[in-house]
N, C-alpha and C positions, 0 to 999 in steps of 0.2 A: 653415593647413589644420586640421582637425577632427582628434582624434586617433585616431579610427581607420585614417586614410589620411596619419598623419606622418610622417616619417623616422623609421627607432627605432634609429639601429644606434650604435655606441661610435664615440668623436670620432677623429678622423681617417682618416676611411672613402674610400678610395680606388675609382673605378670605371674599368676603362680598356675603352674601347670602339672598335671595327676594324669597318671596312667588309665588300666577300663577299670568302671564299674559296673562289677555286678555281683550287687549286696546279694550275701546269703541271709541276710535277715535285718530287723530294725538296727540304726546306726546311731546310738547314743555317744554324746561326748562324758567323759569321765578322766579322771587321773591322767590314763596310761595314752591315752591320746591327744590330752588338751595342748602339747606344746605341737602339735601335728595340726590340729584344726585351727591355733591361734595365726601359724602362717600363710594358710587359706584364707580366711578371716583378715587380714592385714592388707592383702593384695588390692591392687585396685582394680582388674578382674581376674579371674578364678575358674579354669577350666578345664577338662574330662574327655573319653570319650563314654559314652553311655551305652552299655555292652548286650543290651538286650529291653525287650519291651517290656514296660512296666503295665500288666494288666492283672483283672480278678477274676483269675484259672475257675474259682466257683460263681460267675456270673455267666448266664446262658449265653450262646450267637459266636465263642471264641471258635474258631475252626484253625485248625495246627496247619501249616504248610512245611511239606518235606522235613529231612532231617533223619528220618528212620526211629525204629520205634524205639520210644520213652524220649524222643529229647524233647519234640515239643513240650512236654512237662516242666518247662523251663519256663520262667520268669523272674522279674526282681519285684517286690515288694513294689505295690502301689502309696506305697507311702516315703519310698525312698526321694523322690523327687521334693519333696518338703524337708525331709532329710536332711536330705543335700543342699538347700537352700540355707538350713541353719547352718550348716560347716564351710559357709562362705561361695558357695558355689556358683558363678553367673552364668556359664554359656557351657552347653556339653554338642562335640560331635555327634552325631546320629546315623551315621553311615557306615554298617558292619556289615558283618558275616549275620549276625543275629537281626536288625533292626526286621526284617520281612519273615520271621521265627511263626508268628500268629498275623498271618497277611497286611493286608493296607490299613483294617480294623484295627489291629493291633497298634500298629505303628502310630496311627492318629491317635488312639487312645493316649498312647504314651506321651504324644508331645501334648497333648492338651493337659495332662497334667501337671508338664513339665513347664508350661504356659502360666498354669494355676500358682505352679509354685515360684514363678518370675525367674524361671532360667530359661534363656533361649539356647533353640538349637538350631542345627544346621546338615543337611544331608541327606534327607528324603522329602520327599515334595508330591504334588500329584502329576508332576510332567517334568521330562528332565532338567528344563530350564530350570524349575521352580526349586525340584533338589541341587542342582546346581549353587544357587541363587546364596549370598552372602547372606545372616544373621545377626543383627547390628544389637550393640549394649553399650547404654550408655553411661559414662561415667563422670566424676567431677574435673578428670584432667582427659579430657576427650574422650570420642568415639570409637568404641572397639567394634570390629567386624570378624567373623567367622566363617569359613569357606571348611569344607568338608568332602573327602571322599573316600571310598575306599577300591581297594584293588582285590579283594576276595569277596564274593556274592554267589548266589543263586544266578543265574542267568536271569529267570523270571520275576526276582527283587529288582532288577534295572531298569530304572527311570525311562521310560520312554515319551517325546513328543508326539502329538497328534499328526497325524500324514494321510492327508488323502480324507478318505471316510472312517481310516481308522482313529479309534478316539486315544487319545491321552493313556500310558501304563505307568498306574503312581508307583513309585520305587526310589530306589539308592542313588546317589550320585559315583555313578562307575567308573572305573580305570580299567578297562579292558587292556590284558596283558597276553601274546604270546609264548608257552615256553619251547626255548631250543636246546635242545639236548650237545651237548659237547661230544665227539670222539674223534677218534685220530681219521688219518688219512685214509688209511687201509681199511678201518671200520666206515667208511662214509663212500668208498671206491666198493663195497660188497653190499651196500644196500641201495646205489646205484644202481650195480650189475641186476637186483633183484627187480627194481623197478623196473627196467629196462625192458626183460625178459614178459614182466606182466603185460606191459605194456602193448607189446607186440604183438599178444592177444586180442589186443582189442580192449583193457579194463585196466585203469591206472589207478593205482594207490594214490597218488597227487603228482601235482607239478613238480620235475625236476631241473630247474633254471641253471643255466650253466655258472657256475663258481662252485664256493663251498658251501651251499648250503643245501637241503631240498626238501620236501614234503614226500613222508612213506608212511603209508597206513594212516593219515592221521597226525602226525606228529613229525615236528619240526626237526630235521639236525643242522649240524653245521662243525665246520673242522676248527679242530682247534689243539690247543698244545697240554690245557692240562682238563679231565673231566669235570662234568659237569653240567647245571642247567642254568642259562641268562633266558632272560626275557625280554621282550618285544612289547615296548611300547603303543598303544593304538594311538593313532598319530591325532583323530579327529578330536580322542577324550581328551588327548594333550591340550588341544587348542582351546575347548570349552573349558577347560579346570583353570588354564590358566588365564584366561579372558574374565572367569570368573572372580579373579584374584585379582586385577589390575580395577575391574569394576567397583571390587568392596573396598580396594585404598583410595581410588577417587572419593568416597562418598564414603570415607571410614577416616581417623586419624590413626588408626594402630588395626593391623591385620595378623590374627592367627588363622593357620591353616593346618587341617586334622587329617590325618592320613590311616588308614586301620590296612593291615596285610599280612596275611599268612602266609605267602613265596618268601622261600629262602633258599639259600645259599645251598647244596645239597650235600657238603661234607660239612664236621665239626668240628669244631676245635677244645676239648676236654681241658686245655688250660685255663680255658679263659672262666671258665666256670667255676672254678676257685672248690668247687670239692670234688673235682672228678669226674663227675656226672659228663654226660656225651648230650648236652641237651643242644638240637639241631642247630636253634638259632642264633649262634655267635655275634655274627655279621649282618647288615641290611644288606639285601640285592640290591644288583647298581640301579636295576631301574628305578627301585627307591630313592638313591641319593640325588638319579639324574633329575626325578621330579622334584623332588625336593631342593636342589640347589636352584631350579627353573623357578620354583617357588617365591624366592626368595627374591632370583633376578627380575620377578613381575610385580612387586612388591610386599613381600613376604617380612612382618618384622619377626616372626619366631612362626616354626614347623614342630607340630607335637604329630610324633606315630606313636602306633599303638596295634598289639594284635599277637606279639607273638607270647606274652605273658609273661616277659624276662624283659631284663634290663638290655640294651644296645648302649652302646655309643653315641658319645656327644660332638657333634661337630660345631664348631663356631665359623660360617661361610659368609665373609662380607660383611662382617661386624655381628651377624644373625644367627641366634642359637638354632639348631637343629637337634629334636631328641629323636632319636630312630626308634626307641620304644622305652618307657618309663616305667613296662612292668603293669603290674596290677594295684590299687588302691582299696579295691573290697575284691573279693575271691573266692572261691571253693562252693563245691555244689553240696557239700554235706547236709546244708541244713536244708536244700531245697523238697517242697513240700510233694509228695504223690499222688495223682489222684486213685481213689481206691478201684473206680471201672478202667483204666487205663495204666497197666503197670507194664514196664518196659520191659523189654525182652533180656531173660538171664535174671531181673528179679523173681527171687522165691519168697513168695509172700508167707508162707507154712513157715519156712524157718528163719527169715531175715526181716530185720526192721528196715525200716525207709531208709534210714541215717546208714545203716551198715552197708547198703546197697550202694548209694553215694561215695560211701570212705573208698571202696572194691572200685568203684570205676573211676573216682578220682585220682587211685591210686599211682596211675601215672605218669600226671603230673607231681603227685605230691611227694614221690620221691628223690623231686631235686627240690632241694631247699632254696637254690634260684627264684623257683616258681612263688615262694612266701617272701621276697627280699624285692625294695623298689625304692623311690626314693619320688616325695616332692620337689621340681623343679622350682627355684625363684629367681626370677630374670628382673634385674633391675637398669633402667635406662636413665642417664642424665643428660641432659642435653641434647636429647633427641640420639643418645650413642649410646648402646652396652657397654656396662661397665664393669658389672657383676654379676655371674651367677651361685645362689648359695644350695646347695642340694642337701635335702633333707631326711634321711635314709628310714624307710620304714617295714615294720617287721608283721607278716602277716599272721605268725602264731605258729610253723610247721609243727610245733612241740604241742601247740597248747591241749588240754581236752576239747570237742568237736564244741563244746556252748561259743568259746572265744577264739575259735581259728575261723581264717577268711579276716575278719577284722583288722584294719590297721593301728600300731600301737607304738609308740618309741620305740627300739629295741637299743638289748642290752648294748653297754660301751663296747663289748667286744664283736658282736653281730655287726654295729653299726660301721666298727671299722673293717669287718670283712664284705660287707656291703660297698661301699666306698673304695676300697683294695680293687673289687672286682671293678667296678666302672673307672678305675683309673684306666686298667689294660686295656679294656673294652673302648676306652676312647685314644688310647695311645696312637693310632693307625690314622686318626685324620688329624694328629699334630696338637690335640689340645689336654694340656698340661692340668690337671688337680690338684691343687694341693687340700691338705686335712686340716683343720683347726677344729679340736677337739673332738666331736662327734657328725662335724660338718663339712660336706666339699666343697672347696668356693674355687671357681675360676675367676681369673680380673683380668679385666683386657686394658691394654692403656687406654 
């Protein structure tokens, strides 16, 4: 690497990195997690993505945006930002599907607590720049910076500049994505013919550009050989995300960058999920990898995604770990709270309790045991080089009773090595090798 965009931090720079959170309830350390929060704890920084706004649902002024009824009834615990500062935690992404859940209020609420608790974030702002804009921590073996976006939002969550007389729209740092739909020649030569015909009339479904692609109704195709859906890059969010990444290594010695996305790949692959299950997310869409290895070449020292609630693959690009998704670190809506004037649609308050209503719609997810299975990353650099990473597999409780599931906790010797088994396959595809020592994955790079 150049050196403008090298490692710069002092030898033995530890990064430990966790998938989302979003506590079902207070997060004490005890027994069954203390060797889980000791390696948090140990890092020299410690980072997240932060899955939702942490406010107090029974404080007056909250007004819910979108989502459909019952979800805004969501929250994480205003005390989890403290929380989390005891289990070692320095810097969490803030740029979701959820961060704009209880509007711009919400959002500020959250990071000022998360302010309080001396964790910085990164990913919403009051103007795109500003969510754009690097989050610096600083440490005893240099400066970390944190860059955040995601590629799933509300349209209305998105960051917008001031223009004109229009003012500032506070929001997310976004990745606008097109999707194009895959089909063969003959399927792409009769939706053609269809356009054509509209056309003629006088009223076009969209532009039909001569090659293989074209715009009908709405939505994109293009020819291809095997189905499916790719996406389309926005060329302009490219250039600010990663303008914003080359800014924070100027003026950062060590840069993560947080990525959160629900587009995927639109067939499964039930091997890889190690019990069967057909759970969508096997693979990251290339647009992900493409932003991602861009990441890296802007000076990227490590890429944490996050979003699809399962484990992905591990790439090591240019010395630089890539997690495509690390799964989840707190989980599960069971224990979330309801408000009694506001009960969500398909709750029956006559014959179901809150927790029962949660278990019924969580259910699923929680029928893949994927979804309780994840692992803390720990990336260690010597010499300004990756040398090791040691992954630490943790078990969110699928079995447990509803008091201690969501929670992370060791899991058994046998969970841990089918935890591990499965992210060996999962990372087989971009070349990078696991091995197991004891209850541990460690990659080593020379």
């Amino acid at each position: 690497m150049t050196p403008s965009i090298a490692t710069n931090v002092d030898d033995d720079f530890t990064l430990a990195a966790a998938g989302d959170l979003l506590a079902p309830g207070a997060v004490s350390v005890h027994g069954r997690n203390r060797d889980l929060v000791r390696v948090l704890r140990s890092a020299d920084v410690t980072m997240a993505n932060f899955e939702g706004p942490a406010i107090d649902l029974r404080a007056p002024g909250h007004e819910p945006v979108g989502g459909g009824a019952g979800w805004p009834l969501v929250s994480v615990p205003v005390e989890l930002p403290r929380f989390l500062k005891d289990w070692g935690f320095d810097m969490v992404g803030f740029a979701n599907n959820h961060t704009g859940d209880w509007g711009p209020k919400g959002a500020r609420e959250t990071i000022r607590l998360l302010d309080a608790a001396g964790i910085r974030s990164a990913g919403f702002g009051e103007t795109r720049s500003a969510a754009r804009a690097p989050a610096f921590f600083a440490t005893p073996k240099g400066r970390v910076a944190l860059v955040a976006f995601t590629a799933t939002f509300r349209e209305s969550d998105a960051a917008m500049d001031p223009f004109g007389i229009a003012p500032p729209v506070p929001g997310v740092s976004a990745l606008h994505t097109t999707p194009i739909d895959i089909v063969s020649r003959e399927q792409f030569q009769v939706l053609r013919e269809i356009e054509a015909q509209h056309s003629a009339g006088g009223y076009r479904f969209g532009a039909a550009p001569d090659g293989d692609e074209l715009r009908f109704r709405g939505n994109w195709f293009r020819v291809g050989d095997e189905p499916g859906t790719v996406f389309r890059i926005n060329p302009d969010d490219e250039i600010d995300i990663l303008r914003s990444i080359r800014e924070a290594k100027q003026r950062a010695n060590f840069v993560v960058v947080s990525v959160h996305n629900h587009e995927e790949p639109s067939s499964a692959d039930p091997v890889l999920s190690g019990d069967g299950s057909a759970w969508p997310s096997q693979e990251p869409p290339e647009f992900l990898r493409t932003m991602a290895r861009a990441a890296i070449d802007n000076g990227a020292d490590a890429v944490v995604g996050h979003g699809p609630h399962v484990l992905l693959g591990i790439e090591i690009y240019r010395g630089r770990p890539i997690f495509y998704s690390l799964g989840d670190l707190f989980g599960g809506f069971e224990q979330v709270d309801l408000l009694p004037d506001a009960a969500p649609e398909g709750f029956d308050a006559k014959r179901q309790t809150a927790a029962e209503y949660w278990e019924q719609w969580w259910s699923y997810y929680a029928g893949d045991s994927t979804v309780y299975q994840s692992v803390i990353a720990e990336s260690r650099f010597r010499d300004n080089n990756l040398t090791e990473l040691r992954l630490h597999p943790v078990d969110l409780g699928q079995q447990r009773r509803l008091a201690d599931r969501g929670f992370p906790e060791t899991p058994s010797p046998e969970d841990a090595l089918k935890i591990l088994h499965r992210l060996q396959r999962l990372s087989e595809p971009f070349g990078t090798k696991i091995t197991i020592e004891g209850e541990t994955g460690v990659i080593r790079l020379p």
